[in-house]
MARDRENZA-798584 format. One record per residue (C-alpha): x, y, z. Coordinates in pm, whole numbers, padded with zeros to 5 digits, always signed. Layout:
BEGIN
XYZ
...
//
This chain:
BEGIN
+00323-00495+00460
+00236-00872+00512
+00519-00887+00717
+00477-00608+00982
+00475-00686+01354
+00129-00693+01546
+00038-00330+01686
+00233-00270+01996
+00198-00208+02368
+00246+00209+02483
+00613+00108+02579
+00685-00039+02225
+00545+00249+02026
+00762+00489+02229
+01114+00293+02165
+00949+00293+01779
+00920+00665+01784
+01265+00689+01883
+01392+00457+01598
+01211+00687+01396
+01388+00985+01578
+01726+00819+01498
+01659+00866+01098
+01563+01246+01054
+01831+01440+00874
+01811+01716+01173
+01890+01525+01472
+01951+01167+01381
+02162+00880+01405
+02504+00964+01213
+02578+00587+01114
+02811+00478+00838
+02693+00452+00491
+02559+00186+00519
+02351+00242+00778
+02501+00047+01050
+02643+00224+01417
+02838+00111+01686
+02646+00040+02019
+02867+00317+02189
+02760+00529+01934
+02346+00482+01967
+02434+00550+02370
+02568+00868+02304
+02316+00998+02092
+02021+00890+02328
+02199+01085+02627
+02285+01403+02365
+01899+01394+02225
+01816+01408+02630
+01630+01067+02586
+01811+00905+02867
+01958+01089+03169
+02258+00833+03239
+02486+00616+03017
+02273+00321+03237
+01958+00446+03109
+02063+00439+02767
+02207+00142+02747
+01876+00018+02901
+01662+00172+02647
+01892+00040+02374
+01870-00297+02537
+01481-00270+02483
+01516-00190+02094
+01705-00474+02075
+01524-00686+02264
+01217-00572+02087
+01420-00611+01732
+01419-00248+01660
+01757-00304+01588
+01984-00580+01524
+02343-00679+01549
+02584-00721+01245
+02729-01029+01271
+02977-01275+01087
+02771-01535+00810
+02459-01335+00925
+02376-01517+01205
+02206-01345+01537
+02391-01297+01850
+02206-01415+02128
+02224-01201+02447
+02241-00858+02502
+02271-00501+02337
+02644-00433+02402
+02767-00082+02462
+03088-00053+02293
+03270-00138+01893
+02926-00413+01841
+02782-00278+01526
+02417-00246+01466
+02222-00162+01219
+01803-00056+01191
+01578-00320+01147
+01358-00282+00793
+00996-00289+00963
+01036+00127+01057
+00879+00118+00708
+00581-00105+00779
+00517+00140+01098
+00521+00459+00861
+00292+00306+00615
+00045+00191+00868
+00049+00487+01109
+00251+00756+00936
+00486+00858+01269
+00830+00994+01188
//
């Protein structure tokens, strides 16, 4: 848990309750086994799970869990892409720390 992100603003802990949202059995994320989605694919579950009211809005929210490294890009020799969350074929996968946040404050 050494590693766990500082406690976040209100704003942050709601895009982290959606990452959350995105693992349940029930209503998740389908992704791929192993683990990673498209970006196209994260949009259209936001907009099913009535979490954004426009393709725009989801891609905006998605834009903030990347920005806020919620989730990450899979990319060639492991490196980063800089820029933006990319609604489309870009694969992405979650970003580890959802455990730290379950261990520390126990929201799924």
């Amino acid at each position: 848990l050494g590693d766990c992100p500082p406690s976040s603003n209100g704003a942050d802990q709601e895009l982290r309750r959606i990452t959350a949202r995105m693992l349940q059995p029930a209503c998740g994320l389908s992704t791929e086994s192993s683990g990673s989605f498209r970006g196209s694919a994260l949009v259209q579950w936001l907009m099913c799970q009535a979490l954004a009211g426009s393709r725009e809005q989801a891609v905006a929210l998605a834009e903030a869990m990347y920005a806020t490294r919620l989730i990450e890009p899979i990319c060639k020799r492991g490196k980063r892409r800089a820029g933006t969350f990319k609604d489309g074929r870009s694969i992405y996968r979650l970003v580890p720390q959802l455990a730290c946040d379950e261990a520390t404050d126990g929201a799924v």
